[in-house]
C-alpha positions as CSV (number, residue, x, y, z in Angstrom):
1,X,123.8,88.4,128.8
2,X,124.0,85.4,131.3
3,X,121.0,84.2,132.6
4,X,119.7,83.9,136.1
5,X,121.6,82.0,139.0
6,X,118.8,80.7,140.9
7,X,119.6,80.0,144.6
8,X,116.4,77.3,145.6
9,X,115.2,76.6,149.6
10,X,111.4,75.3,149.6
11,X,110.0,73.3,152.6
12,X,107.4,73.0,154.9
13,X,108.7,76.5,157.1
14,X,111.3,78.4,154.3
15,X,110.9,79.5,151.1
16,X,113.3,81.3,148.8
17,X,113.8,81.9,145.3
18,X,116.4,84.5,144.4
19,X,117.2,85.6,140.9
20,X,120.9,86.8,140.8
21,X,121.2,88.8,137.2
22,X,124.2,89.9,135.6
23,X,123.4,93.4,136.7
24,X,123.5,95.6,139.5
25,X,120.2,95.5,141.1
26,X,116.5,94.3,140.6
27,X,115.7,98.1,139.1
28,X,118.1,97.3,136.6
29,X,117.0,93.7,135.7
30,X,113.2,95.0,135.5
31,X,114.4,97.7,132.9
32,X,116.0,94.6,130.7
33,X,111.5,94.2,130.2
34,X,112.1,97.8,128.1
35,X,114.2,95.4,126.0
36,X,112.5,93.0,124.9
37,X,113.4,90.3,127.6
38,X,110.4,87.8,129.1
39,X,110.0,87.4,132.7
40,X,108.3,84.3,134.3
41,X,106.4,84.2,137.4
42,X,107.6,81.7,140.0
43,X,105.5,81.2,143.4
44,X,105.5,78.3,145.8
45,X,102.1,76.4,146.4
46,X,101.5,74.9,149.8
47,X,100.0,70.8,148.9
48,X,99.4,68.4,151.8
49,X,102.5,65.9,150.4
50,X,104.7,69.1,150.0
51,X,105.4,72.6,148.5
52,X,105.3,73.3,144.8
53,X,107.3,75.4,142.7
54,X,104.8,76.7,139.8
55,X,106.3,78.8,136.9
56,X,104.3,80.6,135.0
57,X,103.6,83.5,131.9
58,X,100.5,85.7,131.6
59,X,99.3,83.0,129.1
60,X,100.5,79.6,130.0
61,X,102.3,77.5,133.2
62,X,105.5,76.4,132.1
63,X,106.5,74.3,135.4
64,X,104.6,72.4,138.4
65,X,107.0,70.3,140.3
66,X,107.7,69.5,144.2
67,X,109.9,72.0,145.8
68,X,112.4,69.2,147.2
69,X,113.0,67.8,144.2
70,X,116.7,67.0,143.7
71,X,117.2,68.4,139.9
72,X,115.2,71.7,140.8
73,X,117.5,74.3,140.2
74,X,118.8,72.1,136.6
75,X,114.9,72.2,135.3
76,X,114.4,75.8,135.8
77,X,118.2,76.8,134.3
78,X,116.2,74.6,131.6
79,X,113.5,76.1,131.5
80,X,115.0,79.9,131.1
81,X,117.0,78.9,128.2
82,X,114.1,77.0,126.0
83,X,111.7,79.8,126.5
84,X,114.9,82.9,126.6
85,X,113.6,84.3,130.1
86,X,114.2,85.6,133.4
87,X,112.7,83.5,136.1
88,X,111.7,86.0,139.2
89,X,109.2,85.8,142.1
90,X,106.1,86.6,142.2
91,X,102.4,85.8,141.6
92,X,100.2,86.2,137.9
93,X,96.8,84.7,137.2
94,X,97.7,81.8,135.8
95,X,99.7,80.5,138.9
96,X,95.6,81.4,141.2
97,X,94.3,79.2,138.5
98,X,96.4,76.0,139.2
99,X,96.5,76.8,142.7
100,X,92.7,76.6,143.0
101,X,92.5,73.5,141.0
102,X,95.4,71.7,143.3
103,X,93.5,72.8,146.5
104,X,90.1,70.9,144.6
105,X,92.7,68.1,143.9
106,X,93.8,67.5,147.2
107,X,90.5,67.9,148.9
108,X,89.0,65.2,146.5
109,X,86.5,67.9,144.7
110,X,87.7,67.5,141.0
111,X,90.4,66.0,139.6
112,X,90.0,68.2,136.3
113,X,92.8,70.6,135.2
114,X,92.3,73.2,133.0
115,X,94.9,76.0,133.2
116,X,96.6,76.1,130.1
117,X,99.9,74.7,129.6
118,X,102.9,75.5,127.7
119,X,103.9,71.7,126.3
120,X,106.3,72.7,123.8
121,X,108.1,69.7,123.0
122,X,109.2,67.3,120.0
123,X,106.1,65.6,118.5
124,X,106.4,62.0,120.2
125,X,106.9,63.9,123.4
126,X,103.3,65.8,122.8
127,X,102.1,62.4,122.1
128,X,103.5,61.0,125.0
129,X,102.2,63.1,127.5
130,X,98.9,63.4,126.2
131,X,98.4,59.6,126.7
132,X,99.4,60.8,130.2
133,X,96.3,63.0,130.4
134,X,94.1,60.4,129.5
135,X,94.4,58.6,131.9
136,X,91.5,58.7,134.2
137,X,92.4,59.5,137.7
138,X,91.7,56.3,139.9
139,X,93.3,54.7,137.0
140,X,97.3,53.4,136.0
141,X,99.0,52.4,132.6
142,X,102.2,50.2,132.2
143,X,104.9,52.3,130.0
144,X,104.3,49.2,127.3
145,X,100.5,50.7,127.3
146,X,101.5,54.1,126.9
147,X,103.8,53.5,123.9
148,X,100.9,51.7,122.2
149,X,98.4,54.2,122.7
150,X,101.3,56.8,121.1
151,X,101.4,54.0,118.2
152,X,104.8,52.3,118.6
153,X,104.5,48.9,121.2
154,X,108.2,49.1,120.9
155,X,108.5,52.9,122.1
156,X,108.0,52.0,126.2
157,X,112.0,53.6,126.5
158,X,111.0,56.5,124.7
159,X,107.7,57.4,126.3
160,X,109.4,56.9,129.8
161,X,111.8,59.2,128.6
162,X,109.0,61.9,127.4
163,X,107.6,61.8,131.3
164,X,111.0,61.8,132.8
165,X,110.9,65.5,131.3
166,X,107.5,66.0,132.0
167,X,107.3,69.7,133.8
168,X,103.9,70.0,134.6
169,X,103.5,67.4,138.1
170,X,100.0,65.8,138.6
171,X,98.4,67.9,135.9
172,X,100.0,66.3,133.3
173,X,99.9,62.8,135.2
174,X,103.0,60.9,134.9
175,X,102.6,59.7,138.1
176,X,99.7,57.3,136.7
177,X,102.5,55.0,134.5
178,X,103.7,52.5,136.7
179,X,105.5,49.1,135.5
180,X,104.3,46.6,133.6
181,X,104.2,43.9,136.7
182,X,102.7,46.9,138.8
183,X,105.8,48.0,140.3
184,X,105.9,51.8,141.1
185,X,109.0,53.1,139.1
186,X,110.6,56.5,138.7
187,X,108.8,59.7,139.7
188,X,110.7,63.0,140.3
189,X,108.7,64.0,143.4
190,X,109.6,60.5,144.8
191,X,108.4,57.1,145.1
192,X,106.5,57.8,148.6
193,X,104.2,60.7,147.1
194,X,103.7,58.5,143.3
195,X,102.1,55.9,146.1
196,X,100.5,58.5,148.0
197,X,98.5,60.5,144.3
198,X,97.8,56.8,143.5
199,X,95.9,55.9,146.5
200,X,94.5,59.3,147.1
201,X,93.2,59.0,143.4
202,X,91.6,55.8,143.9
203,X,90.0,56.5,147.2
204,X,88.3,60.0,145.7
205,X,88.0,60.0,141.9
206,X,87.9,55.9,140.6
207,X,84.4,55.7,139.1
């Protein structure tokens, strides 16, 4: 059976996420749940530097990214096929926890994440992105740091790779890796809001 065709609008006044299945109508998709299939949650979070698109299960969020971001729809077609799901809206648990924790983010409370995460991934990916969590907010890391923290000086291609398919924005912080002569590169939710975490980082959480 095909998977979802998502149809993505998300900014500051519209939001729409609509699943079409390879069936009739919605009654019908919910009864695929009778067979076996998994259904993610998908809800938009409102953040001062944009909307968010956050994906989650009853156990684990699978995706926090910006709504605007240009390879949206690709990531979540992504998404549906690595974990064999249906993506469809609607709120769980899981998606009030890192909603709480982004509103203590934004209003310089805390800085600590703890909803659980699904970070399934090849091994030097894990590695990679747990470097990413490490580092303290307030705080950056040139790629050439990150690889040698994973244990390969010579990896800095690689680990910019593992956080170009990072899917879990600000919680897992890629934004913190910046270039080795301080140069802000690459960042999916834009250059403009890697600037913006940075300094909003420094000003509330740099001990």
């Amino acid at each position: 059976m095909d998977k979802i065709q998502l149809k993505i609008t998300c900014d500051e006044t519209t939001w729409e996420l609509q699943p079409f299945l390879a069936c009739k109508n919605m009654s019908e998709a919910l009864s695929l749940n009778r067979k076996n299939y998994t259904f993610l949650k998908a809800e938009r979070l409102e953040t001062p530097i944009g909307d968010m698109l956050a994906v989650a299960d009853e156990n684990n969020l699978h995706f926090l990214g910006f709504c605007d971001q240009t390879l949206l729809p690709d990531e979540l077609k992504r998404l549906q096929k690595k974990t064999d799901s249906f993506i469809i809206h609607g709120r769980i648990s899981i998606i009030d926890e890192i909603e709480r924790e982004l509103d203590a983010y934004f209003t310089g409370i805390s800085a600590l994440f703890k909803t659980p995460l699904a970070l399934d991934a090849p091994l030097f990916t894990r590695k990679a992105w747990e470097t990413l969590r490490q580092i303290p907010p307030g705080e950056t890391r040139s790629y050439k740091q990150q690889a040698c923290h994973v244990g390969n000086q010579k990896a800095t291609r690689a680990v910019a790779q593992a956080n170009r398919h990072n899917r879990i924005a600000i919680a897992v912080p890629c934004h913190r890796v910046i270039g080795i002569d301080g140069t802000l590169t690459g960042y999916s939710g834009g250059i403009e809001r890697k600037e913006w975490l940075l300094n909003h980082e420094k000003h509330y959480f740099r001990m």
